[in-house]
N, CA, C and O of each residue as an XYZ file, in Angstrom:
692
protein
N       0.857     -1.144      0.000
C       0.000      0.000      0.000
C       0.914      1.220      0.000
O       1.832      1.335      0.813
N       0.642      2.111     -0.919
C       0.920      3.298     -0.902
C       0.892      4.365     -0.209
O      -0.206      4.696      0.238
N       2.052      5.199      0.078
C       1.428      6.380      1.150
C       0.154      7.454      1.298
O      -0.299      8.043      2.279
N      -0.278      7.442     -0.329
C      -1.864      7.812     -0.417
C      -2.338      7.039     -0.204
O      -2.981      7.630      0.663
N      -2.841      5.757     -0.142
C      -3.579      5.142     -0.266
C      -4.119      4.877      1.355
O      -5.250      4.868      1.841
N      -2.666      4.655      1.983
C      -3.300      4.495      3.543
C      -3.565      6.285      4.063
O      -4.509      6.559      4.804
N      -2.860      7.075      3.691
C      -3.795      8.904      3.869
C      -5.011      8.170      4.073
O      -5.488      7.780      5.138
N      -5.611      7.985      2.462
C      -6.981      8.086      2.646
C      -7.765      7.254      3.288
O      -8.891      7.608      3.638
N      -7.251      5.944      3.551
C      -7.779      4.821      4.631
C      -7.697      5.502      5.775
O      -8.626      5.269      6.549
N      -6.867      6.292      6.155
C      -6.515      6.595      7.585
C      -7.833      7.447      7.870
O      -8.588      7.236      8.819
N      -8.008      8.513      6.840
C      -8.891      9.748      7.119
C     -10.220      8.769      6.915
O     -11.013      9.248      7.726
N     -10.739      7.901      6.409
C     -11.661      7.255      6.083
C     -11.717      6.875      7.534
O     -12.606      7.536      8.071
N     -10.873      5.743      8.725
C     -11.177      5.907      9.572
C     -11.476      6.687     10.519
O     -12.350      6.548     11.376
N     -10.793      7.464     10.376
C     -11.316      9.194     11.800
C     -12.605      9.329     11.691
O     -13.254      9.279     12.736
N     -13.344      9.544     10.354
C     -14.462     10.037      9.659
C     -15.508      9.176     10.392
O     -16.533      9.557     10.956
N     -14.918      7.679     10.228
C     -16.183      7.031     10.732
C     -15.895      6.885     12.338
O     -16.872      6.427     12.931
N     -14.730      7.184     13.198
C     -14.677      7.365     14.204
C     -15.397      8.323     15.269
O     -15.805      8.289     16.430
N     -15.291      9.376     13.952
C     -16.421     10.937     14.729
C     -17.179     10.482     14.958
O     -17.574     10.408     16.122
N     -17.861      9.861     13.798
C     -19.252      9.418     13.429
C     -19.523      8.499     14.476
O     -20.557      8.804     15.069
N     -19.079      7.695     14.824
C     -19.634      6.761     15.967
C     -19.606      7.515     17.083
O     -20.448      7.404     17.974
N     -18.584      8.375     17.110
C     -18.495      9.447     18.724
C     -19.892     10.135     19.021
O     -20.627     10.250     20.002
N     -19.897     10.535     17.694
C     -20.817     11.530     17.759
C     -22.144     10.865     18.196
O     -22.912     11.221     19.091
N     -22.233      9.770     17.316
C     -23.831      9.019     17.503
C     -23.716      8.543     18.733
O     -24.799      8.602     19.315
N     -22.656      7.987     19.533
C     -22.308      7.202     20.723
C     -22.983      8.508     21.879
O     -23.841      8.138     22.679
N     -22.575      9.860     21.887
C     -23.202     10.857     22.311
C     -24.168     11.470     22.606
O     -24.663     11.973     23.615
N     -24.495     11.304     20.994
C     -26.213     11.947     21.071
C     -27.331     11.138     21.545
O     -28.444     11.583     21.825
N     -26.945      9.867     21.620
C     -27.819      8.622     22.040
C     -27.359      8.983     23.811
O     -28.270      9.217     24.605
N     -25.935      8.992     24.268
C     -26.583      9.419     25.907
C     -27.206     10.424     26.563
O     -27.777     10.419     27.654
N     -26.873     12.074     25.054
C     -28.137     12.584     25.310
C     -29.202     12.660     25.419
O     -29.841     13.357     26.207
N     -29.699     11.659     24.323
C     -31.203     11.339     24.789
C     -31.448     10.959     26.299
O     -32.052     11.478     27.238
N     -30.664      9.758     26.095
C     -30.770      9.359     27.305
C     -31.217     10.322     28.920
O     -32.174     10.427     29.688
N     -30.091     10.758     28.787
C     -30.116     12.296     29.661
C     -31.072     13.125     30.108
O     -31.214     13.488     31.275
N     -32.028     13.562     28.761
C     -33.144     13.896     28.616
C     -33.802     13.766     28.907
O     -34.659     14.603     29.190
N     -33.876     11.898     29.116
C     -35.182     11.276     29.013
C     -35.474     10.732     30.210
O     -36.631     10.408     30.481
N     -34.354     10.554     31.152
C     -33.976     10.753     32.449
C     -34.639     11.831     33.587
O     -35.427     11.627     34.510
N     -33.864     13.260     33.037
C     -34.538     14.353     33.262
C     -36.245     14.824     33.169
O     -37.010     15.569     33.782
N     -36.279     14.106     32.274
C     -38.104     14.690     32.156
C     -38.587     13.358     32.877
O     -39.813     13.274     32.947
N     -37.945     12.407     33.372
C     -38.990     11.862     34.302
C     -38.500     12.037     35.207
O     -38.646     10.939     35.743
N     -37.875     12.724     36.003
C     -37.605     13.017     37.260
C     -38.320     14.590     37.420
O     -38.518     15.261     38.433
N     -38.571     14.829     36.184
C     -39.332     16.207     36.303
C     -40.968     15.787     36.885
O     -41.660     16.230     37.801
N     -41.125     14.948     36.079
C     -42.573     14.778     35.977
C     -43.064     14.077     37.008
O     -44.247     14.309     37.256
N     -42.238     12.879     38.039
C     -42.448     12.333     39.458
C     -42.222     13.346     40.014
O     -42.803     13.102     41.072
N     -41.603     14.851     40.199
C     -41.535     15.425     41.174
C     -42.901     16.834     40.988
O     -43.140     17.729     41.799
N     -43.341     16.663     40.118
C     -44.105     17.634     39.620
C     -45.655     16.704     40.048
O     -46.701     17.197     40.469
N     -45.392     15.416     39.806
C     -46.710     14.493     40.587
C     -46.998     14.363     42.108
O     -48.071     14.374     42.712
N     -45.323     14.195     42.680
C     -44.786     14.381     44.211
C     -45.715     16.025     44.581
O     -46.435     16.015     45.579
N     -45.640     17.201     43.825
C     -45.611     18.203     44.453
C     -47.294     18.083     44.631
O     -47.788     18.380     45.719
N     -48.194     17.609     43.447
C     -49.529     17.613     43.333
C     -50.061     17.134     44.491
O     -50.623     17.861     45.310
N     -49.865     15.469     44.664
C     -50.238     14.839     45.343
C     -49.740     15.321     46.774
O     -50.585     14.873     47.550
N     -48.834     15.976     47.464
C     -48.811     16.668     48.617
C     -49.825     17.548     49.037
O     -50.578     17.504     50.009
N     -49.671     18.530     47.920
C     -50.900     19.554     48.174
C     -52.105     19.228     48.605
O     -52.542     19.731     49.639
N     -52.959     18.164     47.734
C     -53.770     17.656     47.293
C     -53.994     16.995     49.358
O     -54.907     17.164     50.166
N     -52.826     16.362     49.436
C     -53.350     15.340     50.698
C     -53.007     16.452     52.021
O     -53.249     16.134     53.186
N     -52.515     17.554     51.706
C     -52.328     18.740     52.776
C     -53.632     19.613     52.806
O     -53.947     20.084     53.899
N     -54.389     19.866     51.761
C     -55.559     20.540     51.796
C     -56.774     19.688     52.010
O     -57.776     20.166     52.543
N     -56.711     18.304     51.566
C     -57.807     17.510     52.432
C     -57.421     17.438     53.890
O     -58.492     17.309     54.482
N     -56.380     17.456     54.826
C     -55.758     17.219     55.808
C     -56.362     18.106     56.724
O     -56.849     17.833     57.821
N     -56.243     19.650     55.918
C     -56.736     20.641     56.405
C     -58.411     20.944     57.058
O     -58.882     21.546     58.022
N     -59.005     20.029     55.749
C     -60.760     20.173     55.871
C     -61.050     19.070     56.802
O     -62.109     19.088     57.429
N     -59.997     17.880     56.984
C     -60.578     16.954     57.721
C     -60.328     17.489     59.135
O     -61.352     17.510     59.817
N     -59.050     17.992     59.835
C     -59.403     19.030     60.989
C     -60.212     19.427     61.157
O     -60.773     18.883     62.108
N     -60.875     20.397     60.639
C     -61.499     21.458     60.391
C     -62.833     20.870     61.242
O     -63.518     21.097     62.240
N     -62.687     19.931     60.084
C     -64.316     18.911     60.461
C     -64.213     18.257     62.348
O     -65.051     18.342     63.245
N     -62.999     17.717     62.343
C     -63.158     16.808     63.470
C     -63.336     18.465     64.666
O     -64.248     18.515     65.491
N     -62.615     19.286     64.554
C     -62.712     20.333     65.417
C     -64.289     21.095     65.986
O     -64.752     21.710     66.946
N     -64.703     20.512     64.548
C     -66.385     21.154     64.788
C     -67.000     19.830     65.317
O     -67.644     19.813     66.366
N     -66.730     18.439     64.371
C     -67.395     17.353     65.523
C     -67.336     17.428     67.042
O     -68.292     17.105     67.748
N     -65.983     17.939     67.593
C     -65.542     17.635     69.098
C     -66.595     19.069     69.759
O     -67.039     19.057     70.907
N     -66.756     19.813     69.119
C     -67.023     21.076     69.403
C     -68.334     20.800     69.415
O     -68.620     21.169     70.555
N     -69.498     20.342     68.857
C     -70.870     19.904     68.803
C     -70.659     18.810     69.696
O     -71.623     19.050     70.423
N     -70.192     17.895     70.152
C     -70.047     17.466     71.229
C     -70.655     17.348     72.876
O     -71.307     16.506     73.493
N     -69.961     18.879     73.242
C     -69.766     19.389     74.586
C     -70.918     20.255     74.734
O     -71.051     21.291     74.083
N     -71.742     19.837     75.577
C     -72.642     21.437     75.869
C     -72.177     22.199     76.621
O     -71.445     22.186     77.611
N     -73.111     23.425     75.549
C     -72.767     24.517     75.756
C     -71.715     25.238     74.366
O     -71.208     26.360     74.348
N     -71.641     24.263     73.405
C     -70.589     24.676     73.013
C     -70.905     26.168     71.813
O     -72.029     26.646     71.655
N     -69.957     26.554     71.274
C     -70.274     27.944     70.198
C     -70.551     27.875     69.254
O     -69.925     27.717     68.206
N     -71.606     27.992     69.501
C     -72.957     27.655     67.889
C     -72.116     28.442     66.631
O     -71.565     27.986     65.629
N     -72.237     29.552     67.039
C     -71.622     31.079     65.717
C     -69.824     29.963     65.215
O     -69.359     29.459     64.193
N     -69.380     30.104     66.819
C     -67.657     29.608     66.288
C     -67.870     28.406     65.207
O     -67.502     28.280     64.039
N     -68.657     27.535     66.132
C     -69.119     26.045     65.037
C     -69.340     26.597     63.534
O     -68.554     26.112     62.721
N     -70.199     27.454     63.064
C     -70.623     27.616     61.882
C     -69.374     28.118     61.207
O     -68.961     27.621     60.159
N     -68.812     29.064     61.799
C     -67.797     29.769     61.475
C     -66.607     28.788     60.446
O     -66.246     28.956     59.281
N     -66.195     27.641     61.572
C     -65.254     26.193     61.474
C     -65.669     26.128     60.181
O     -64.894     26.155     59.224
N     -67.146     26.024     60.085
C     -67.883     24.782     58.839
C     -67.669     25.553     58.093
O     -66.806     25.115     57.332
N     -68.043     26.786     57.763
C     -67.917     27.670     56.667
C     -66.631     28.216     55.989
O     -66.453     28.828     54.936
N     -65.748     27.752     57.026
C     -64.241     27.662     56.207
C     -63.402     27.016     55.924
O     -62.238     27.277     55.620
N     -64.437     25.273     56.079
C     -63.915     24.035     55.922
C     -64.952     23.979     54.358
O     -64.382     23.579     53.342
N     -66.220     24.333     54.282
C     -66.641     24.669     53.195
C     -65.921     25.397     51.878
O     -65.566     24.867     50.825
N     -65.833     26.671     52.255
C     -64.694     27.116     51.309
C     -63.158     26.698     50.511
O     -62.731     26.836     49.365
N     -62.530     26.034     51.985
C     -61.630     25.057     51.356
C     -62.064     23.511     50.871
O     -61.216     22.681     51.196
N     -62.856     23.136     50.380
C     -63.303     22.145     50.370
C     -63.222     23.143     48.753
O     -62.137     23.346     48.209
N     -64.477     23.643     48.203
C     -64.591     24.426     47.243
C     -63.492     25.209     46.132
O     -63.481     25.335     44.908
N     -62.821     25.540     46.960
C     -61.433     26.493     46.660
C     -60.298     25.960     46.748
O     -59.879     25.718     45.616
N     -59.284     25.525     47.885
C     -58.068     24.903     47.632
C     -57.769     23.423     46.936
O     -57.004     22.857     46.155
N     -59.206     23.156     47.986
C     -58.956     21.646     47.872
C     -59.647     20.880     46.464
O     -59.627     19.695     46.130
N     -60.034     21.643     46.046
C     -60.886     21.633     44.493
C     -59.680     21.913     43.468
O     -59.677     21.362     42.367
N     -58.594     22.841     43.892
C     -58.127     23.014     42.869
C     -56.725     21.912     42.820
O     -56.139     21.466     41.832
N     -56.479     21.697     44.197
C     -55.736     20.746     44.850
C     -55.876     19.012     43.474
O     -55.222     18.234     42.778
N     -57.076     19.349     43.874
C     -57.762     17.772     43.397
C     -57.223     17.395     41.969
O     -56.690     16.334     41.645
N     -57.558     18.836     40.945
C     -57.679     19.184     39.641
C     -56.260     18.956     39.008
O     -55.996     18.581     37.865
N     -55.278     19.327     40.204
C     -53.817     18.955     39.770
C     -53.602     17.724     39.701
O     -53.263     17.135     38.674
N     -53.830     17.087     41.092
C     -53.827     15.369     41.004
C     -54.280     14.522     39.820
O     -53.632     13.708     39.163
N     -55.463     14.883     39.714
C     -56.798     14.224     38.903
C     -55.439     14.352     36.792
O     -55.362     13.416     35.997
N     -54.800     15.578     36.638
C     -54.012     15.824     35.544
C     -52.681     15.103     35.948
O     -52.195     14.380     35.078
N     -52.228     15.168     36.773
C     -51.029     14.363     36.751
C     -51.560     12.460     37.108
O     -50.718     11.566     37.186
N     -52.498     12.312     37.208
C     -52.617     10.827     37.082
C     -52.371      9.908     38.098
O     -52.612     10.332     39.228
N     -51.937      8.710     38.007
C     -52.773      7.756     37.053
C     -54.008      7.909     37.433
O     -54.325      8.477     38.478
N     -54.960      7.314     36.454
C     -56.694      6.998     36.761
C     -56.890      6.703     38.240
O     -57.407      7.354     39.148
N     -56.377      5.650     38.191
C     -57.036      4.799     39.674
C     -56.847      6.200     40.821
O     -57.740      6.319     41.660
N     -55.838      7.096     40.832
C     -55.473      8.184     41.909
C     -56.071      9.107     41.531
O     -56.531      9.593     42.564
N     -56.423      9.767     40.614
C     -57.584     11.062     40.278
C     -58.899     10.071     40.440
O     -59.838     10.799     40.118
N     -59.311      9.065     40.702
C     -60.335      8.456     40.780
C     -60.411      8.744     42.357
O     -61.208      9.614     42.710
N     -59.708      8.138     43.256
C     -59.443      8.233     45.025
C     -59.163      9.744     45.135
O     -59.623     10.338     46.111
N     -58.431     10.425     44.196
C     -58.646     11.991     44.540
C     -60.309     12.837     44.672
O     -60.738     13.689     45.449
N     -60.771     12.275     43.774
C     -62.453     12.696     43.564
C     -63.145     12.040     44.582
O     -64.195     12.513     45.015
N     -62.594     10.834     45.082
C     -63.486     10.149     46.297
C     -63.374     10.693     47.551
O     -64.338     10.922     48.282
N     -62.186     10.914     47.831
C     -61.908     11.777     49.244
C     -62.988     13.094     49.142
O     -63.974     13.290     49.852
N     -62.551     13.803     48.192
C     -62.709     15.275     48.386
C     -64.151     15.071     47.934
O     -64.649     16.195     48.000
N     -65.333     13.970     47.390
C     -66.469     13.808     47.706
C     -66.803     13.345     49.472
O     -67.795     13.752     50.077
N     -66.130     12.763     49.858
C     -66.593     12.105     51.382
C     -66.251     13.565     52.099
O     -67.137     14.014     52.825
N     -65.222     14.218     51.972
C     -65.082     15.318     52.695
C     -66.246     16.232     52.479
O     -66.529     16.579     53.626
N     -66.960     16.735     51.784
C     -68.291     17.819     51.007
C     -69.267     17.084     51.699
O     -70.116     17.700     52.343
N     -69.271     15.483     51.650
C     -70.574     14.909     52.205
C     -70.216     15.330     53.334
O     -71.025     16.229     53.560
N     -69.203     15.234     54.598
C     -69.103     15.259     55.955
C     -69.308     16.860     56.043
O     -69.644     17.213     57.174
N     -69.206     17.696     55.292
C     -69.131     19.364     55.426
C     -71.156     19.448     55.946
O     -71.794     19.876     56.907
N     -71.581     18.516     54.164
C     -72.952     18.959     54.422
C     -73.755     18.301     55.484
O     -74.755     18.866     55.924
N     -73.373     17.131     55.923
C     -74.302     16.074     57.054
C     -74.183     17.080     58.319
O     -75.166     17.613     58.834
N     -72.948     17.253     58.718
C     -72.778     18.464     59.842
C     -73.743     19.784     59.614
O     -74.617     19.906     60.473
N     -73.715     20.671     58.700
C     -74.922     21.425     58.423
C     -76.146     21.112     58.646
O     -76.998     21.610     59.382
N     -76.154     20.094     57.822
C     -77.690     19.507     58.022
C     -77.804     19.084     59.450
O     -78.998     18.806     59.559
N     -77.192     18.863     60.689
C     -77.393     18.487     61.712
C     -77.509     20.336     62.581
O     -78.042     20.480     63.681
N     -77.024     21.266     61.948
C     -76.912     22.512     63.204
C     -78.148     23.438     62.415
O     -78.681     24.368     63.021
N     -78.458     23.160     61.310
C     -80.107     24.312     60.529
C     -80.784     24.012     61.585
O     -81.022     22.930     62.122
N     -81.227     25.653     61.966
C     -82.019     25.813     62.733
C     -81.455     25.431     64.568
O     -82.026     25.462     65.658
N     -80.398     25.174     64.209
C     -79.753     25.212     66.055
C     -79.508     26.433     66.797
O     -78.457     26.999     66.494
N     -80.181     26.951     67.646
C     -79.884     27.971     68.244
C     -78.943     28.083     69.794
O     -78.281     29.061     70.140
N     -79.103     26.875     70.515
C     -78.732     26.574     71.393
C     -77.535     26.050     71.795
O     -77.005     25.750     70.726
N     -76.802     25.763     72.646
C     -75.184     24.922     72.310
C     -75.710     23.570     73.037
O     -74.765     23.239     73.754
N     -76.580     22.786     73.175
C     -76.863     21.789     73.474
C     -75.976     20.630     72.616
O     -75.795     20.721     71.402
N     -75.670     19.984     73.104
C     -74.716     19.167     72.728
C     -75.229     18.309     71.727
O     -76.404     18.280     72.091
N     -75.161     17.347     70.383
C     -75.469     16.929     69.514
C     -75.967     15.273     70.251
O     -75.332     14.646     71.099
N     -76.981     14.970     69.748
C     -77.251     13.256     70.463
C     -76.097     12.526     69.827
O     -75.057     13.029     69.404
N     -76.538     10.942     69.829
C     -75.330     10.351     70.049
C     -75.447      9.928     68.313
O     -74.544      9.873     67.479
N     -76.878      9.674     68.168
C     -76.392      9.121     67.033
C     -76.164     10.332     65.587
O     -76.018      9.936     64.431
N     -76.176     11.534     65.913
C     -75.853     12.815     64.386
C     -74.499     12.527     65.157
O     -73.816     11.962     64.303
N     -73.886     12.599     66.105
C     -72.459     12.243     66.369
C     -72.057     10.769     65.978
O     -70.887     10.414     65.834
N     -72.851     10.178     65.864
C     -72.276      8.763     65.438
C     -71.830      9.033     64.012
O     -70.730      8.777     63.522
N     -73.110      9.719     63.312
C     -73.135      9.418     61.935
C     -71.957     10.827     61.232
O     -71.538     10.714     60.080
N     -71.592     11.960     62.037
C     -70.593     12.536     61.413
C     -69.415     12.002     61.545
O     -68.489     12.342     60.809
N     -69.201     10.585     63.026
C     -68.089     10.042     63.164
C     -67.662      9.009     62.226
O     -66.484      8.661     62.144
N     -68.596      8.514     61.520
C     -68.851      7.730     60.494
C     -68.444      8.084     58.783
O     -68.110      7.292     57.902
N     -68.599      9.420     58.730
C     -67.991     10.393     57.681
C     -66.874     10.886     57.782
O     -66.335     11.455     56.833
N     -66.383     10.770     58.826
C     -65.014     11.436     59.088
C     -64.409     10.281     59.106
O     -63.229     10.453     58.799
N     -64.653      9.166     59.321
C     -64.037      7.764     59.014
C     -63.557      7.519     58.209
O     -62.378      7.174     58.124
N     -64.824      7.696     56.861
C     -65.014      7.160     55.655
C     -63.576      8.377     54.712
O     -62.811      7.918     53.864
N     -63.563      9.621     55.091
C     -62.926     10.352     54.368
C     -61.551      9.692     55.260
O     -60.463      9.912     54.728
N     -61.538      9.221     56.045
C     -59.995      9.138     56.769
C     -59.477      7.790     55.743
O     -58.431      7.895     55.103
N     -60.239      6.665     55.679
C     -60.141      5.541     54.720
C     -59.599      6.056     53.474
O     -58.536      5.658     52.996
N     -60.309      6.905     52.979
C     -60.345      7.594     51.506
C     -58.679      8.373     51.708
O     -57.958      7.872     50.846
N     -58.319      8.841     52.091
C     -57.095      9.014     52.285
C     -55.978      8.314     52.386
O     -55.021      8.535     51.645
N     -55.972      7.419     53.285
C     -55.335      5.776     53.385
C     -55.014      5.653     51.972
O     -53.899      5.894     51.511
N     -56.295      5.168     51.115
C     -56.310      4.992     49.795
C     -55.145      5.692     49.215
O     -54.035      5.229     48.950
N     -55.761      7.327     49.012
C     -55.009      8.075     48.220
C     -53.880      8.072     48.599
O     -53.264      7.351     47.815
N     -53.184      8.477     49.390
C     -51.695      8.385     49.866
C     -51.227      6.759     49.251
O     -50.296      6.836     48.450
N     -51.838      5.043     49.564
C     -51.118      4.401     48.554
C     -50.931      4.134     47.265
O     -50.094      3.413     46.721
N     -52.056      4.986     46.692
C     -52.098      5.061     45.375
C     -50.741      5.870     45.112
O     -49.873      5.414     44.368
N     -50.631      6.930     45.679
C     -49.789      8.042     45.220
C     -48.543      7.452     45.289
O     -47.798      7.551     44.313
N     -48.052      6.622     46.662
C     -46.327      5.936     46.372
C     -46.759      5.351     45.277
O     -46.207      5.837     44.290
N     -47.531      4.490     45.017
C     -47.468      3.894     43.581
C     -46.641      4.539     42.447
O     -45.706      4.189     41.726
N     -47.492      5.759     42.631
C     -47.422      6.555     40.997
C     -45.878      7.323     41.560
O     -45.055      7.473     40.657
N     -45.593      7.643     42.491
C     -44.431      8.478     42.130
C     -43.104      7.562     42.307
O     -41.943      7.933     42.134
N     -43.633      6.062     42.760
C     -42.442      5.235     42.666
C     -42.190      4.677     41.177
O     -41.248      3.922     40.933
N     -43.222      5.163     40.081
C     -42.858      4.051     38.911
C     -42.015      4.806     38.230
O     -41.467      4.364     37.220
């Protein structure tokens, strides 16, 4: 072989040497990428699903504070309504919008348990209402409208259980 001849063998190899560098590269960029946007997107599900179980967290207080509070006679009819009416609002407002994030970041089965909670929570908002219309007095609640809001506050506590294992699910895959 000639001294041109291997030149151009030689440069023929570099050429296809780039060439594999290069492709060898752009393929761990993808990679990289593809890496990155799912660590974006579990932490962007992580942030939903917090909210989501911090603003039901919030209404379910809310609630048990007014159960314990209907309770005791004597207790503060106005304060009671007060509780409900801003366990109402967040129920409506945070925790609605709370939900709406979850329910978009997914999966089904967890925007499904997201809509179930934050329904059992609205039912426990309205059964409590429906137990103080027309209460003027702080007479303490009988046993069984206390049974049956203890029974709703259950059911949303279950509903939570749920959602929280749904959610390691989804942000472990």
């Amino acid at each position: 072989m000639d001294a041109g001849t291997a030149a151009v063998l030689g440069a023929g190899v570099g050429v296809v040497g780039t060439a594999l560098a290069a492709t060898i590269a752009g393929i761990a960029g993808q990679r990289q990428v593809r890496a990155e946007h799912r660590h974006w997107r579990r932490q962007l599900r992580c942030d939903a699903y917090a909210v989501f179980t911090v603003k039901a967290d919030e209404v379910y207080e809310a609630l048990r504070d007014v159960e314990a509070e209907l309770g005791r006679p004597g207790h503060d009819l106005e304060r009671v309504r007060a509780t409900l009416d801003g366990a109402r609002r967040l129920v409506r407002g945070g925790l609605a919008d709370a939900q709406t994030a979850a329910e978009l970041e997914g999966p089904e089965k967890l925007a499904r348990t997201a809509g179930e909670l934050a329904k059992s929570l609205s039912a426990c908002v309205a059964a409590i209402e429906a137990r103080i219309v027309g209460r003027a007095g702080g007479d303490a609640l009988e046993s069984n409208d206390s049974h049956r809001i203890r029974r709703f506050l259950n059911h949303a506590s279950k509903k939570r259980e749920q959602f929280v294992s749904h959610a390691r699910e989804a942000i472990d895959v």
